[in-house]
C-alpha positions as CSV (number, residue, x, y, z in Angstrom):
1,X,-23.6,-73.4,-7.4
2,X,-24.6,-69.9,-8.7
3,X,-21.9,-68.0,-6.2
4,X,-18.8,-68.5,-8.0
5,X,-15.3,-69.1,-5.7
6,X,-13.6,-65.3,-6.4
7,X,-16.8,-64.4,-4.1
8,X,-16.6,-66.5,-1.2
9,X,-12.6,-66.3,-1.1
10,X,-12.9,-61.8,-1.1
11,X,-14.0,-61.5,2.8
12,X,-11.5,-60.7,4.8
13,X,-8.4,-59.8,2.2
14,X,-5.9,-57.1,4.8
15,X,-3.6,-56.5,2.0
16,X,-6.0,-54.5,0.1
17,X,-5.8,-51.4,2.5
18,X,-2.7,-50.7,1.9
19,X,-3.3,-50.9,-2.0
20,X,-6.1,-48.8,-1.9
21,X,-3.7,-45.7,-0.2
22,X,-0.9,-46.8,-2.9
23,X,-3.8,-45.9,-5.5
24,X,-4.1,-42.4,-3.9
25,X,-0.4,-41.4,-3.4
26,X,0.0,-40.5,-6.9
27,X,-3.2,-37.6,-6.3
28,X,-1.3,-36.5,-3.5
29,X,1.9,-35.8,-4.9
30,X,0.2,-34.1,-7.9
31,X,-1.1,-31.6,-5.2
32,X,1.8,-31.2,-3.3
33,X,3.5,-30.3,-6.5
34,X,0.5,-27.9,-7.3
35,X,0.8,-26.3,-4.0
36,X,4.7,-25.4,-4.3
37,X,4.3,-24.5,-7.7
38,X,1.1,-22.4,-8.4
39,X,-0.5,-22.2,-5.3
40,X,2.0,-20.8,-2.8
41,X,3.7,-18.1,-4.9
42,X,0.1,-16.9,-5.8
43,X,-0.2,-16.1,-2.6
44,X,3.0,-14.4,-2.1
45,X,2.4,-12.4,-4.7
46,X,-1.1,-11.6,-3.5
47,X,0.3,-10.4,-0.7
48,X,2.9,-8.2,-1.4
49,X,0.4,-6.3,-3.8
50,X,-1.9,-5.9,-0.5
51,X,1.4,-4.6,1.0
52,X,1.5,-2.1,-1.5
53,X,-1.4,-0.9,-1.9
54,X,-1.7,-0.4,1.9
55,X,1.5,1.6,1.7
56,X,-0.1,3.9,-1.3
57,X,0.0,7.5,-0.2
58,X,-0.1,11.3,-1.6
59,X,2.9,12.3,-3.7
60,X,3.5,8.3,-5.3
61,X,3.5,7.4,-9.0
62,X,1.9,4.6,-9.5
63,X,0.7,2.4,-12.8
64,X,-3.3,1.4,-13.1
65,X,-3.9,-1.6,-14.3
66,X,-4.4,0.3,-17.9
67,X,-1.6,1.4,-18.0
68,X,-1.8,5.3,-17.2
69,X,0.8,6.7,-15.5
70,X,-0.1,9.5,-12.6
71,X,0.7,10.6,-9.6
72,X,-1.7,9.9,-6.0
73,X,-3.5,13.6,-5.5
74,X,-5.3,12.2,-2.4
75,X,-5.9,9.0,-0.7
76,X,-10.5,9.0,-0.8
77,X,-10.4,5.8,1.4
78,X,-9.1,2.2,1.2
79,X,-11.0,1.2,-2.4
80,X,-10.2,5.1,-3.4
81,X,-7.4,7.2,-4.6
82,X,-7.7,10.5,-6.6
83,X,-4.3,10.8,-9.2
84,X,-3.5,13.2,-11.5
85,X,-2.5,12.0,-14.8
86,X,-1.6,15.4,-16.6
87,X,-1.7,19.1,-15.4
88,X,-5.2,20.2,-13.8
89,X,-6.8,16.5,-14.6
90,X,-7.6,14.1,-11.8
91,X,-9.5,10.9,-12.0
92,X,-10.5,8.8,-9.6
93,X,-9.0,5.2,-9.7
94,X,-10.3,2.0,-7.6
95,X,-7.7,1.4,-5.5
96,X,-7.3,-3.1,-6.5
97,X,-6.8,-1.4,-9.9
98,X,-3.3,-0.1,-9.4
99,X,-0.9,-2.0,-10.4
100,X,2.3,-1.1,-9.4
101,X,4.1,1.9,-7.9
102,X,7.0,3.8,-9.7
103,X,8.6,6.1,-7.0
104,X,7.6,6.6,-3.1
105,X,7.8,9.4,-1.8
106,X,9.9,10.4,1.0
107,X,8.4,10.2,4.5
108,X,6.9,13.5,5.8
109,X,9.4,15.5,7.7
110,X,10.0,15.6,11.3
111,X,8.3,18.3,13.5
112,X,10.8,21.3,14.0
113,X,13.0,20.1,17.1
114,X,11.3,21.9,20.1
115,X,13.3,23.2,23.2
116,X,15.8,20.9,24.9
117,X,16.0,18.4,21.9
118,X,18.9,18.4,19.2
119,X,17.9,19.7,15.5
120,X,17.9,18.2,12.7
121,X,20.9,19.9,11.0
122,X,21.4,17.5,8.4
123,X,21.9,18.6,4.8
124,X,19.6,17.8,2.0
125,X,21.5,15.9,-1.1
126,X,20.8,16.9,-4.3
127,X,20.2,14.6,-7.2
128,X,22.8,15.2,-10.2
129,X,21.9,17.3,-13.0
130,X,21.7,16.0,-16.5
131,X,21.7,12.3,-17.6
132,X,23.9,9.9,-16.3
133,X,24.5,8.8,-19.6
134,X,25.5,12.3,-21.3
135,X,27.8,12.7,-18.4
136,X,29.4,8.8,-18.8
137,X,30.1,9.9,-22.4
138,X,31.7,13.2,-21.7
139,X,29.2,15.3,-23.0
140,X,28.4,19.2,-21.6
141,X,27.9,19.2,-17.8
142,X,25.3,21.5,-16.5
């Protein structure tokens, strides 16, 4: 009477179940794409400037996030580093803030070889003088 029939015949329908997760696939896929795509290489990156800043140490150039160029006087602590960005002038710089490093330097060197060990005999190379282009182009070598 005041029930119509599309009512009484939607109890027990099985089939819509498996519409209703149909209806969601297309979400999920959007996400997995997200993921792949933005997600997941954020992280990476993320990363890999954690890496480097945990690596930071006395001697590197590094880049702030300003864009000044200096070189890491002293390490303060893990948010801290003093650089120098020009003769006599440090600042200090918050260490999230650097944003990449230019040249490493090279690891400390070994302890002179005591008795009964081997020394270290090996030479120290010298980087060439001049520009490697003046030299390509046959210009004066130094």
């Amino acid at each position: 009477m005041f029930v119509s029939p599309a009512f009484a015949q939607a109890g027990g329908d099985v089939a819509g179940a498996g519409a209703g997760i149909l209806q969601f696939l297309p979400l999920i896929l959007i996400f997995v794409v997200f993921y792949f795509l933005l997600i997941r290489p954020q992280q990476k990156k993320l990363k890999q400037h954690r890496d480097m800043l945990a690596a930071i140490r006395r001697g590197d150039r590094i880049v702030t996030g300003g864009g000044i160029i200096g070189t890491v006087n002293k390490v303060i602590d893990d948010n801290e580093v003093m650089v120098e960005i020009a003769e006599g002038v440090r600042v200090r710089v918050h260490k999230p803030l650097i944003s990449a490093v230019l040249a490493k330097t090279e690891a400390a060197p070994a302890a002179p070889a005591g008795p009964g060990e081997p020394a270290n005999d090996t030479p120290a190379v010298e980087p060439p003088k001049g520009s490697g282009v003046r030299r390509f182009l046959g210009g004066k070598k130094e």
